[in-house]
PDB file with SEQRES, HELIX, SHEET and CRYST1 records, atoms N, CA, C and O in Angstrom:
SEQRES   1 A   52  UNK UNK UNK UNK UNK UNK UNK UNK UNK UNK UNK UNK UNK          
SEQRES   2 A   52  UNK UNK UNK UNK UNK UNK UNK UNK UNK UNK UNK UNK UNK          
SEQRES   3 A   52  UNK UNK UNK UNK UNK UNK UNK UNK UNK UNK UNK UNK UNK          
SEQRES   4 A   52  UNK UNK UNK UNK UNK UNK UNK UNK UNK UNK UNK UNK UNK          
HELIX    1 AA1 UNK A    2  UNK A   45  1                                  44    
HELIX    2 AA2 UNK A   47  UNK A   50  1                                   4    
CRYST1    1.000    1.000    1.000  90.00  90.00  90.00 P 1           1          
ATOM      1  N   UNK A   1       3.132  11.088  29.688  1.00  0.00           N  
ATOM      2  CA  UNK A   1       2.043  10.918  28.712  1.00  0.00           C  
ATOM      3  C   UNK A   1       2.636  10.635  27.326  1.00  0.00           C  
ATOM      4  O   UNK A   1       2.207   9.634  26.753  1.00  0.00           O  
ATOM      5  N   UNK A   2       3.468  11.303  26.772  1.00  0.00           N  
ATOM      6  CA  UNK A   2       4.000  11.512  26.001  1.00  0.00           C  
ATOM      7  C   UNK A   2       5.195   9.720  25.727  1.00  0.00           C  
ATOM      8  O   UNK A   2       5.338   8.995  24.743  1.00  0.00           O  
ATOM      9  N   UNK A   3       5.543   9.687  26.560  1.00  0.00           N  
ATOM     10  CA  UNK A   3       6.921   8.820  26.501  1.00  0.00           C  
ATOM     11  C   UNK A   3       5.706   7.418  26.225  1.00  0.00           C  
ATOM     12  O   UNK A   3       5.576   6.779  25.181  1.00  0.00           O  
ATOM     13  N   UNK A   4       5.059   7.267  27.316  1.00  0.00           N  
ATOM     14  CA  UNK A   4       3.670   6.409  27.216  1.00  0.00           C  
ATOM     15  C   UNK A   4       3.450   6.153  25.683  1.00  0.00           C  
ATOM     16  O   UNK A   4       3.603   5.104  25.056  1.00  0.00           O  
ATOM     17  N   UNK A   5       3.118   7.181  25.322  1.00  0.00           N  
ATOM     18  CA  UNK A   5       2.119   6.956  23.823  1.00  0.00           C  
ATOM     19  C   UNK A   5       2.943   6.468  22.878  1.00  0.00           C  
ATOM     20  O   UNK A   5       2.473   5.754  21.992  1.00  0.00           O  
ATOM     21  N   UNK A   6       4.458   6.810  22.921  1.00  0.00           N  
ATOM     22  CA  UNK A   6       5.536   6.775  22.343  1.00  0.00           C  
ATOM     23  C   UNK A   6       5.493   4.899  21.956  1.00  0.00           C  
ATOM     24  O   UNK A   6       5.319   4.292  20.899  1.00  0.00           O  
ATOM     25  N   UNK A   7       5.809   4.323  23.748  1.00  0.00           N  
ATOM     26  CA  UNK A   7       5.901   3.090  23.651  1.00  0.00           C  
ATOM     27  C   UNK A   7       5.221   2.196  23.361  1.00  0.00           C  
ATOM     28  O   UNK A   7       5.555   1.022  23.200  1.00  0.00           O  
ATOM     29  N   UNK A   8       3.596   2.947  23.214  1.00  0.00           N  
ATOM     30  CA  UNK A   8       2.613   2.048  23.059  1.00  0.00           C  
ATOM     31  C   UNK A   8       2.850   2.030  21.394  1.00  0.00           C  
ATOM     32  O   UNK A   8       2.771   0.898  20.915  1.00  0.00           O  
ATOM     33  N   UNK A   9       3.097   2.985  20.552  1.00  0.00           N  
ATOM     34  CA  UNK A   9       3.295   3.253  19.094  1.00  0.00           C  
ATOM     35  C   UNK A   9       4.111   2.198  18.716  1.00  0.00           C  
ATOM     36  O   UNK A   9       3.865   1.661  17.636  1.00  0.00           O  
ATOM     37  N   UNK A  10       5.667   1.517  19.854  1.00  0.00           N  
ATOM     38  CA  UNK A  10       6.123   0.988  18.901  1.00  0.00           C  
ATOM     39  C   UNK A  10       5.959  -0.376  19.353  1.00  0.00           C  
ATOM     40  O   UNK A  10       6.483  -1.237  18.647  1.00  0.00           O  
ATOM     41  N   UNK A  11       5.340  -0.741  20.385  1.00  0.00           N  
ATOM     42  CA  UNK A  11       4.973  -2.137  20.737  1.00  0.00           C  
ATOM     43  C   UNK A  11       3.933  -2.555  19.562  1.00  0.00           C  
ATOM     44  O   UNK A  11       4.099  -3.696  19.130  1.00  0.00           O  
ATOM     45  N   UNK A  12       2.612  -1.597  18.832  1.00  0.00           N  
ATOM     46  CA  UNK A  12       2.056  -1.536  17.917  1.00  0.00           C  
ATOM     47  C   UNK A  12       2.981  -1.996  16.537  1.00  0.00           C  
ATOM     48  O   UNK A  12       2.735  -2.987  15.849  1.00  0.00           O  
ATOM     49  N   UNK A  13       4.129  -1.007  16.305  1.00  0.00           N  
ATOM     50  CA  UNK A  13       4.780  -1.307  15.435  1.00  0.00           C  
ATOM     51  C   UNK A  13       5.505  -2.858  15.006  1.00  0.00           C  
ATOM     52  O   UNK A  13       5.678  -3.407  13.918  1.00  0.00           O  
ATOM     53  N   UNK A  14       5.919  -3.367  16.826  1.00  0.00           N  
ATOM     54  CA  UNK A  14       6.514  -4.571  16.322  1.00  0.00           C  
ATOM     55  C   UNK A  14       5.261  -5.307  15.981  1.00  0.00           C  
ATOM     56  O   UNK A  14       5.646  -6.108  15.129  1.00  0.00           O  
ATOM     57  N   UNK A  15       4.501  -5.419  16.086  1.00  0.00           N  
ATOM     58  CA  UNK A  15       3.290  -6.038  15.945  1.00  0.00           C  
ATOM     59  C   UNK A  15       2.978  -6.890  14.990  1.00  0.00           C  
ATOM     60  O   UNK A  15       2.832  -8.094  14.777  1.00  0.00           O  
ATOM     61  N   UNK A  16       2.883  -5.015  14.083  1.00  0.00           N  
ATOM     62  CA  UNK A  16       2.401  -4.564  12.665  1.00  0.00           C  
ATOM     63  C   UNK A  16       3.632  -5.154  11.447  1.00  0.00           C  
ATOM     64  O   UNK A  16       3.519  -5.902  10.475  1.00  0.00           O  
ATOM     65  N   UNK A  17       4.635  -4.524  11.955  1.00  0.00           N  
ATOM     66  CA  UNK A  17       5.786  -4.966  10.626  1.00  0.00           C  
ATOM     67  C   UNK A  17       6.172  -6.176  10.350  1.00  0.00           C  
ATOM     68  O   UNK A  17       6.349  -6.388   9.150  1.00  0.00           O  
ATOM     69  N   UNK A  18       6.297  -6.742  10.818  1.00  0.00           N  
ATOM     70  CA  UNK A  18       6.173  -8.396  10.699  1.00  0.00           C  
ATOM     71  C   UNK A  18       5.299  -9.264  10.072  1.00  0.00           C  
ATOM     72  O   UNK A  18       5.475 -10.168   9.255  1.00  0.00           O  
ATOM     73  N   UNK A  19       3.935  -8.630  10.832  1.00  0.00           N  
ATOM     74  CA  UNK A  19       2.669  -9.088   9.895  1.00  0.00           C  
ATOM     75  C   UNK A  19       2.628  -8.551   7.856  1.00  0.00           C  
ATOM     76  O   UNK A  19       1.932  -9.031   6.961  1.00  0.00           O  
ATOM     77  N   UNK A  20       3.431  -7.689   7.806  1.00  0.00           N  
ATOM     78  CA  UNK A  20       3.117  -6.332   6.835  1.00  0.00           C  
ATOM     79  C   UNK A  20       4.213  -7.133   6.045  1.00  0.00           C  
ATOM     80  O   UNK A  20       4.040  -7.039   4.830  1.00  0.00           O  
ATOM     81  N   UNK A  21       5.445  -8.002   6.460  1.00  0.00           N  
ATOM     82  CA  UNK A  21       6.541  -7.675   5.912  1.00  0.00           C  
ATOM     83  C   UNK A  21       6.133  -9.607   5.607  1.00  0.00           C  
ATOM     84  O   UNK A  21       6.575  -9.959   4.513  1.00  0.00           O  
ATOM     85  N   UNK A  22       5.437 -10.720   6.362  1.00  0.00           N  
ATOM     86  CA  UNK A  22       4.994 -11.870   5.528  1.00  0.00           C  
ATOM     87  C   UNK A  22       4.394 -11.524   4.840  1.00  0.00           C  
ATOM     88  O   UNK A  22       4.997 -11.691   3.780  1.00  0.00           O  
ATOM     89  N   UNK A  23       2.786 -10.752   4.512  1.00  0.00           N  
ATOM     90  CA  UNK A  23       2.263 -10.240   3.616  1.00  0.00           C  
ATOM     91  C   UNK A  23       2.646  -9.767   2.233  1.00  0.00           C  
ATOM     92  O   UNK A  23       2.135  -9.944   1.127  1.00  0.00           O  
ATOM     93  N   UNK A  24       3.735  -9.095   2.661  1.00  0.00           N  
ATOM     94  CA  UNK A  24       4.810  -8.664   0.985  1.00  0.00           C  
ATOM     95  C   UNK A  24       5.511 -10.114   0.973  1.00  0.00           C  
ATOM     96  O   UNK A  24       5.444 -10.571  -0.168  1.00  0.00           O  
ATOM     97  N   UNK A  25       5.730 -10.410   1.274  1.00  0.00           N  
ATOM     98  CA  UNK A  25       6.527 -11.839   1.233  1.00  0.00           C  
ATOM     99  C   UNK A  25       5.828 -13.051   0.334  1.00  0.00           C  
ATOM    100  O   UNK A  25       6.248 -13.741  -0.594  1.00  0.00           O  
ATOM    101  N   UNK A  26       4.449 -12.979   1.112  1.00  0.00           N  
ATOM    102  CA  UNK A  26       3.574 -13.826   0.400  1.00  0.00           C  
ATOM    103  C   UNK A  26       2.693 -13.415  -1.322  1.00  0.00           C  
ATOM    104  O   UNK A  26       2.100 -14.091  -2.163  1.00  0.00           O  
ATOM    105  N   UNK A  27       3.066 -11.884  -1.159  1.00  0.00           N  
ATOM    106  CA  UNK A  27       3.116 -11.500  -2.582  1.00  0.00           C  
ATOM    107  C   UNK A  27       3.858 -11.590  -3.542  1.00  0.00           C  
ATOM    108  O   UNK A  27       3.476 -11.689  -4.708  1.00  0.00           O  
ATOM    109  N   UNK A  28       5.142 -11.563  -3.116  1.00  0.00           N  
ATOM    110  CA  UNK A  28       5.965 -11.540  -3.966  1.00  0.00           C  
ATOM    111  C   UNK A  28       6.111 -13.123  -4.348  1.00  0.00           C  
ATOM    112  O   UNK A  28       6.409 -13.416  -5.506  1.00  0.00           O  
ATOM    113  N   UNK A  29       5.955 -13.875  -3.622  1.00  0.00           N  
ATOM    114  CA  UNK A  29       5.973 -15.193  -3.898  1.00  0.00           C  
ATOM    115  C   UNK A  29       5.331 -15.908  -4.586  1.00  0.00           C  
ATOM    116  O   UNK A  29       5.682 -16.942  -5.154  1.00  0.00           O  
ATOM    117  N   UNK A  30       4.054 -15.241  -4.570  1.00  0.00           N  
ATOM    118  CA  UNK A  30       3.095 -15.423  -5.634  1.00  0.00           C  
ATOM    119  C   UNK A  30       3.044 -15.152  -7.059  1.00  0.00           C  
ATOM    120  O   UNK A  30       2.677 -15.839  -8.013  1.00  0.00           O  
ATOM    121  N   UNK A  31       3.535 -13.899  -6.952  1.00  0.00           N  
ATOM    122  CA  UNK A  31       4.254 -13.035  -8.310  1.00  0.00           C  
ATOM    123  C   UNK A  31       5.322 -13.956  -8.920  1.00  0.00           C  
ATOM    124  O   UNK A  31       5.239 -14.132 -10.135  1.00  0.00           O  
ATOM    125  N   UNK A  32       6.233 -14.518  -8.308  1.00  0.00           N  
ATOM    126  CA  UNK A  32       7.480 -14.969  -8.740  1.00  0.00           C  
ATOM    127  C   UNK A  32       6.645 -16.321  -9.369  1.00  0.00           C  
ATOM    128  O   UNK A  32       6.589 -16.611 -10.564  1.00  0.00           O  
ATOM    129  N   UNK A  33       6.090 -16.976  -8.383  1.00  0.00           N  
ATOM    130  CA  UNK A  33       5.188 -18.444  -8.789  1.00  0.00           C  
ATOM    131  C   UNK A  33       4.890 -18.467 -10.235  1.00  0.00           C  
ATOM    132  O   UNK A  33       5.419 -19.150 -11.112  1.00  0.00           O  
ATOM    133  N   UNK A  34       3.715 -17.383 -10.343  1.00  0.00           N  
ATOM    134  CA  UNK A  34       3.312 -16.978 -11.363  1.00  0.00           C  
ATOM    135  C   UNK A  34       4.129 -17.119 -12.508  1.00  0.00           C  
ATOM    136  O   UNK A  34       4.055 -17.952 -13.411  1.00  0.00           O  
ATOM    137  N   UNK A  35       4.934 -16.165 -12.335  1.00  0.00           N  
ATOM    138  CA  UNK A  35       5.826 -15.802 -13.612  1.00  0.00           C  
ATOM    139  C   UNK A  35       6.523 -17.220 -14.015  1.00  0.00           C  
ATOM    140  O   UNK A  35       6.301 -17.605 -15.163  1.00  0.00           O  
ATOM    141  N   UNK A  36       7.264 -17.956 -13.262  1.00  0.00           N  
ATOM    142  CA  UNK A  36       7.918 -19.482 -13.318  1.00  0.00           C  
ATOM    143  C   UNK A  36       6.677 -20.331 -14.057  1.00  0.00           C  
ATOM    144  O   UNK A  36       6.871 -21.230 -14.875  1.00  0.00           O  
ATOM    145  N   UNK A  37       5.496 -19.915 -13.652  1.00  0.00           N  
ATOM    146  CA  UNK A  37       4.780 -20.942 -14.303  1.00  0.00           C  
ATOM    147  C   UNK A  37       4.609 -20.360 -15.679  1.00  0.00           C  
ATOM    148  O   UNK A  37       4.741 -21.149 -16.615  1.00  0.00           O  
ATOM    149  N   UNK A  38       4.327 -19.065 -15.956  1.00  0.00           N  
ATOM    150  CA  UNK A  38       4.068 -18.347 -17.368  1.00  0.00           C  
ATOM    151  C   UNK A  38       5.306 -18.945 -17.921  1.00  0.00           C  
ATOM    152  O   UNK A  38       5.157 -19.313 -19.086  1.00  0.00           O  
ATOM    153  N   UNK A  39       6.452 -19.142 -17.438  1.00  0.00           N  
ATOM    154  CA  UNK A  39       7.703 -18.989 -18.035  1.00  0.00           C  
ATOM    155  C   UNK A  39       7.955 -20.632 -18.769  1.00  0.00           C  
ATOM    156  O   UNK A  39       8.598 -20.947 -19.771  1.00  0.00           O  
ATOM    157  N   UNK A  40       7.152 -21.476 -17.795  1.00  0.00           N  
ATOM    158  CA  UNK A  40       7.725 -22.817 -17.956  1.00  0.00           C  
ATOM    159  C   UNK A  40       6.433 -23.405 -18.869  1.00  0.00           C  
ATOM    160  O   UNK A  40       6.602 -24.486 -19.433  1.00  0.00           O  
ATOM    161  N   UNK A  41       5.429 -22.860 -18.988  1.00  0.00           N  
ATOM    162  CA  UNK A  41       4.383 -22.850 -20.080  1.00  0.00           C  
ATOM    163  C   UNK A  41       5.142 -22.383 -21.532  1.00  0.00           C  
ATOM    164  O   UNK A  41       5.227 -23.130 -22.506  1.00  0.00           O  
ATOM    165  N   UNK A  42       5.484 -21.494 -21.496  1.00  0.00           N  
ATOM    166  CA  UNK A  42       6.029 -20.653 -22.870  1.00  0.00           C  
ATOM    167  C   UNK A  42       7.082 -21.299 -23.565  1.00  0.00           C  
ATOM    168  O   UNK A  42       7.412 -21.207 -24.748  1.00  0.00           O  
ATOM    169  N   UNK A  43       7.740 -22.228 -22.272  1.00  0.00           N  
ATOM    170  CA  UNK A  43       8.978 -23.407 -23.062  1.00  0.00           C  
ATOM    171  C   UNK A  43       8.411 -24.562 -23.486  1.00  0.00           C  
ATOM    172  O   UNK A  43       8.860 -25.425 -24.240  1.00  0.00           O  
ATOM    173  N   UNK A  44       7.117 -24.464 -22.779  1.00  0.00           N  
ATOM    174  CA  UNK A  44       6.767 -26.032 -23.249  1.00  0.00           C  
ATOM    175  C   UNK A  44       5.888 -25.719 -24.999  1.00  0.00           C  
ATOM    176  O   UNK A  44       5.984 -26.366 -26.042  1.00  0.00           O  
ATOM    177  N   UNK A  45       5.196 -24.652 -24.722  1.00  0.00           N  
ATOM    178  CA  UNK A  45       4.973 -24.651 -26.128  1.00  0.00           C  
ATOM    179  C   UNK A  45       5.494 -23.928 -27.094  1.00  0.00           C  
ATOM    180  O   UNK A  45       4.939 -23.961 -28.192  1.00  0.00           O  
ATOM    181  N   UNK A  46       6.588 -23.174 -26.913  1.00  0.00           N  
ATOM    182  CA  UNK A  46       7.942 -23.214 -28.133  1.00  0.00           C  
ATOM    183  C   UNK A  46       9.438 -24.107 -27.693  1.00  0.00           C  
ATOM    184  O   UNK A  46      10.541 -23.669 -27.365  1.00  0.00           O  
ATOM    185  N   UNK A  47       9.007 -25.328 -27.825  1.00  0.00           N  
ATOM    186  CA  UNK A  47      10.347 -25.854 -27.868  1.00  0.00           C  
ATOM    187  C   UNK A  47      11.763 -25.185 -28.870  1.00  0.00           C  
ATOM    188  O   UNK A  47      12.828 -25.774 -29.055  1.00  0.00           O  
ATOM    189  N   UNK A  48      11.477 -24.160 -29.272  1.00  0.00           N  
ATOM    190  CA  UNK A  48      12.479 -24.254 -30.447  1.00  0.00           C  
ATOM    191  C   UNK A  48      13.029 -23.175 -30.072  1.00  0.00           C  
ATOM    192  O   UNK A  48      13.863 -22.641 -30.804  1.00  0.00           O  
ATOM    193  N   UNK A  49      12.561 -22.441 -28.438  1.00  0.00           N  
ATOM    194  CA  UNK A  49      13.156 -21.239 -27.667  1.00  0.00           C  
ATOM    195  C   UNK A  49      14.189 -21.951 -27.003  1.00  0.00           C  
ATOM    196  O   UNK A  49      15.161 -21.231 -26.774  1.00  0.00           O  
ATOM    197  N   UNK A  50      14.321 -23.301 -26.558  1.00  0.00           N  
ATOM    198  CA  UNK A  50      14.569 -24.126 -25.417  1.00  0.00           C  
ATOM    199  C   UNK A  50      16.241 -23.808 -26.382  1.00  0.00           C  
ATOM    200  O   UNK A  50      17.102 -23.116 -25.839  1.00  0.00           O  
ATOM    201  N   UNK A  51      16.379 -24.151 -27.187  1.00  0.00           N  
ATOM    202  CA  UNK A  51      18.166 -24.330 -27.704  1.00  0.00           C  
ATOM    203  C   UNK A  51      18.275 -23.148 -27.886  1.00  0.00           C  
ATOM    204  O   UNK A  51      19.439 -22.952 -27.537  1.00  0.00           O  
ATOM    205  N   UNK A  52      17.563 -21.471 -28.429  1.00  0.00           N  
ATOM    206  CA  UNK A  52      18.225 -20.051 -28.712  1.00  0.00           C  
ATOM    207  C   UNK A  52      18.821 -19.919 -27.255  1.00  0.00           C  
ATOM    208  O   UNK A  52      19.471 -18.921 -26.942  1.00  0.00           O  
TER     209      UNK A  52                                                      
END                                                                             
C-alpha cells in the first residue's frame, strides 16, 4: 500500500516538475525581456549615458 502510494507520488512528481520548472522559466524570461527593454528604452532616451 504504502510502496504503491509512494510510486504513484513520484510518477506525479515527474509530471509536475517539469511543467513547474518551464513555468519559472517562462517567468523569468519575461522578467529578463522586460528589463532589456526598460534598459534599451533608458539608452535611447539619455544618449549621454551611452559614453559614461
Amino acid at each position: 500500500m504504502q510502496a504503491r502510494y509512494i510510486s504513484l507520488s513520484t510518477e506525479k512528481m515527474k509530471m509536475v516538475v517539469p511543467m513547474m520548472m518551464m513555468m519559472a522559466l517562462n517567468v523569468y524570461c519575461d522578467l529578463a525581456h522586460t528589463r532589456l527593454i526598460v534598459l534599451l528604452h533608458c539608452l535611447m532616451l539619455n544618449p549621454h549615458l551611452r559614453t559614461a
